[in-house]
PAVEX-983927 format. One record per residue (C-alpha): residue in one letter; y negated, z negated, x. Coordinates in steps of 0.2 Angstrom, whole numbers, padded with zeros to 4 digits, always signed. Last residue first. Example, Ala and Ser with C-alpha at 12.3 -4.5 7.8 and 13.67 -1.06 7.14 Angstrom:
<atoms>
S+0005-0036+0068/A+0022-0039+0062/
</atoms>
This chain:
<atoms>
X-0540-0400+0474/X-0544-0417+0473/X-0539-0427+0455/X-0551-0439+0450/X-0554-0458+0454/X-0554-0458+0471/X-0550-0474+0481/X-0562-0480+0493/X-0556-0497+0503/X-0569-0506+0513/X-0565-0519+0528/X-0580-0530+0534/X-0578-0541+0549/X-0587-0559+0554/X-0603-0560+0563/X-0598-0566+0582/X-0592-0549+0588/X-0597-0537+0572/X-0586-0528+0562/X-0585-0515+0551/X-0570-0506+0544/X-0561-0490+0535/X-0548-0489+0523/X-0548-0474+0514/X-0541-0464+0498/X-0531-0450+0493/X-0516-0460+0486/X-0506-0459+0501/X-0518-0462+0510/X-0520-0479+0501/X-0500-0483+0505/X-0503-0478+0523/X-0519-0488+0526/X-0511-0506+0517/X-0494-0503+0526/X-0503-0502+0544/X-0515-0518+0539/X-0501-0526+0534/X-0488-0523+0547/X-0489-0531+0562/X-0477-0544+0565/X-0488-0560+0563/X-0481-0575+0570/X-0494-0578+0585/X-0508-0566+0575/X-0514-0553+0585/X-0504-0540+0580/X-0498-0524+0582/X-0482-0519+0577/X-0489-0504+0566/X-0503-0498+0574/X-0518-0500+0561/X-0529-0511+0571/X-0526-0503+0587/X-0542-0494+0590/X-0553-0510+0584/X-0544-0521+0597/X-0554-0517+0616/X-0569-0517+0604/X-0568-0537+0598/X-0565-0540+0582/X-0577-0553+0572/X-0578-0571+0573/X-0577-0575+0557/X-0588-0572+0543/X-0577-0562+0532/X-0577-0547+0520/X-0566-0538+0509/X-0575-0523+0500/X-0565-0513+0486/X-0571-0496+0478/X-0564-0487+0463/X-0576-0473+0455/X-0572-0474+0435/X-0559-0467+0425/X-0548-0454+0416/X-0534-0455+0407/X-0524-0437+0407/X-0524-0433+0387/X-0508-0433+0376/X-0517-0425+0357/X-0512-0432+0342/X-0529-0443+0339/X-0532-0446+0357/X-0514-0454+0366/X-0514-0457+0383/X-0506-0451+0400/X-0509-0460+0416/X-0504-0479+0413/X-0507-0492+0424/X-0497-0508+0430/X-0490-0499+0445/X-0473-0499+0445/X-0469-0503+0431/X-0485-0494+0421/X-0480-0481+0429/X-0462-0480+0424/X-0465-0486+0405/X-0479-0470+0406/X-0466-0459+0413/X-0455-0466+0396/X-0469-0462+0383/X-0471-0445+0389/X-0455-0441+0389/X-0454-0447+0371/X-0470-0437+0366/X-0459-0420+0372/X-0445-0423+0365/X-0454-0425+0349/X-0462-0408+0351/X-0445-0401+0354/X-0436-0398+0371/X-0426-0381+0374/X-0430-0379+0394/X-0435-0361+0392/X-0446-0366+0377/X-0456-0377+0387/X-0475-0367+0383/X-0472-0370+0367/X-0465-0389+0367/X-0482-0391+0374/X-0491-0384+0362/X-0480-0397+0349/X-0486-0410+0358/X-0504-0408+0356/X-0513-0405+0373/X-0528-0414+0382/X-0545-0413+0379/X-0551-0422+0398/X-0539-0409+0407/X-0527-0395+0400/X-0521-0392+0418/X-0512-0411+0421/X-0505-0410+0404/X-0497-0395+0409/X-0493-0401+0426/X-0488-0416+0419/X-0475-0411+0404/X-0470-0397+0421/X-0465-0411+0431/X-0456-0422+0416/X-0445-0404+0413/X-0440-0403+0430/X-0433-0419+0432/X-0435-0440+0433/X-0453-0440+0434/X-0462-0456+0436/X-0466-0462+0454/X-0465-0445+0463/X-0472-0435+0451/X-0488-0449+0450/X-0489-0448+0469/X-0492-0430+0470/X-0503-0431+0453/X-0516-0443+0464/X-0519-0458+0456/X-0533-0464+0443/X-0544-0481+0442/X-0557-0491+0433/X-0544-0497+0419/X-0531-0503+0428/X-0541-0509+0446/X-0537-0527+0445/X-0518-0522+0442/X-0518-0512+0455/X-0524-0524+0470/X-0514-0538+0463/X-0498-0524+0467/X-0506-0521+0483/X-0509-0539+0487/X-0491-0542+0484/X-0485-0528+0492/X-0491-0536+0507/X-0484-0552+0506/X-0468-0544+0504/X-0468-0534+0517/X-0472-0552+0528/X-0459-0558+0523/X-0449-0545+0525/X-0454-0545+0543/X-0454-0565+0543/X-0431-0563+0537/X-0430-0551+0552/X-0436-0560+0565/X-0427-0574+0560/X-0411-0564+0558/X-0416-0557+0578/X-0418-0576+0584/X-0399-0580+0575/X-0393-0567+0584/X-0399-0571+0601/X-0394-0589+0599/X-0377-0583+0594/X-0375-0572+0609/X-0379-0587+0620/X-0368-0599+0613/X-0355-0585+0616/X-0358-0584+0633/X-0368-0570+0641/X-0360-0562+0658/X-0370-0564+0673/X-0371-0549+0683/X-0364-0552+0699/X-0350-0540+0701/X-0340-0546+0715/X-0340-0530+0731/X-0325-0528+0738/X-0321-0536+0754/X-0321-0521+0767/X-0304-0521+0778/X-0310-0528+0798/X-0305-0514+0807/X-0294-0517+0824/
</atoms>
C-alpha cells in the first residue's frame, strides 16, 4: 500500500509588520543622508561660484540651458555670442530678428531677464553693458587647488574615486566627488588628483574661461 506524499510546507519566513516598518523607516533614513548629502554638495558648488564671479566664464551650451526660455533668447545669445569682445547695439540685434518681430527694447529687456536667470542660479552675469553696446563678459583663467595632509589614497581606491555610490566614509553615500566631476564637465572643465600614501591628497579643478570651439 503507497504511503500518500505529505505536501511540501513552504518554509520561507514571512516578514511581520514590525519587520516591514523597520525596513521602511531604514530606506527614509537613507534617503533623508542622500539628500543630505546633495545638498551639501551644491553648497560648495554654489560657494565655489560665487568666489569665481568675476574671474570666470561658462560654456554657451550650459548658459542656453540655464537662461533661455525660447527661440528668440537663443539666437539674442548666439548673436551676441558671434559679435565677441565689441558686442552689439540693441537695435542691430533687433535687425537681424525681424522674423521674430522684437524691438530693440525688446531686445535689452531679454537680455536683462537671462542675466536675472544666471545670476540666480549662479551668481554671475554673462552679458554686460559697454556704452550702448551688450557684450559677452570676459574673464580671467579659473583654477581651484584643495589640499590636505592626511593620509593619502591608497592605489587600490584612486580608480574609483568618482564612481557614484562609492565611498569610504562609514555614512557617506557617495556622491560628491561624482556630482563635483560631472557638473565641472559639464562646464568644460577638469577635476583631476594627486596623492601620496602618508602625505596627504591634492584635488585641482581647471575651469576654462573662454569659449572652446
Amino acid at each position: 500500500m503507497e504511503t500518500p506524499e505529505k505536501p511540501v510546507q513552504n518554509t520561507k519566513k514571512k516578514r511581520s509588520q514590525s519587520d516591514k516598518i523597520g525596513r521602511l523607516k531604514y530606506n527614509q533614513q537613507l534617503l533623508k543622508q542622500t539628500l543630505a548629502e546633495v545638498e551639501e554638495v551644491k553648497l560648495m558648488l554654489c560657494t565655489i561660484f560665487a568666489g569665481l564671479k568675476d574671474s570666470f566664464n561658462f560654456e554657451q551650451s550650459l548658459i542656453e540651458r540655464v537662461a533661455c526660455r525660447d527661440e528668440i533668447d537663443r539666437e539674442i545669445l548666439r548673436l551676441i555670442f558671434e559679435a565677441g569682445s565689441p558686442g552689439l547695439l540693441p537695435k542691430e540685434m533687433a535687425i537681424k530678428l525681424t522674423q521674430f518681430k522684437v524691438t530693440r527694447y525688446h531686445v535689452s529687456r531679454r537680455i536683462l531677464r537671462m542675466n536675472k536667470r544666471l545670476e540666480k542660479e549662479f551668481g554671475e552675469q554673462i552679458v554686460e553693458q559697454r556704452g550702448w553696446h551688450w557684450a559677452y563678459k570676459e574673464g580671467k583663467d579659473a583654477l581651484i587647488t584643495v589640499q590636505d595632509t592626511g593620509f593619502g589614497i591608497p592605489d587600490a581606491v584612486k580608480g574609483k574615486l568618482y564612481t557614484p555610490m562609492f565611498t569610504t566614509k562609514a555614512k557617506g553615500q557617495g556622491f560628491g566627488l561624482a556630482v563635483i566631476k560631472r557638473m565641472t564637465e559639464a562646464l568644460g572643465g577638469t577635476v583631476t588628483f594627486e596623492s601620496q600614501e602618508g602625505k596627504g591628497t591634492t584635488f585641482i579643478v581647471r575651469l576654462p574661461t573662454s569659449q572652446r570651439s
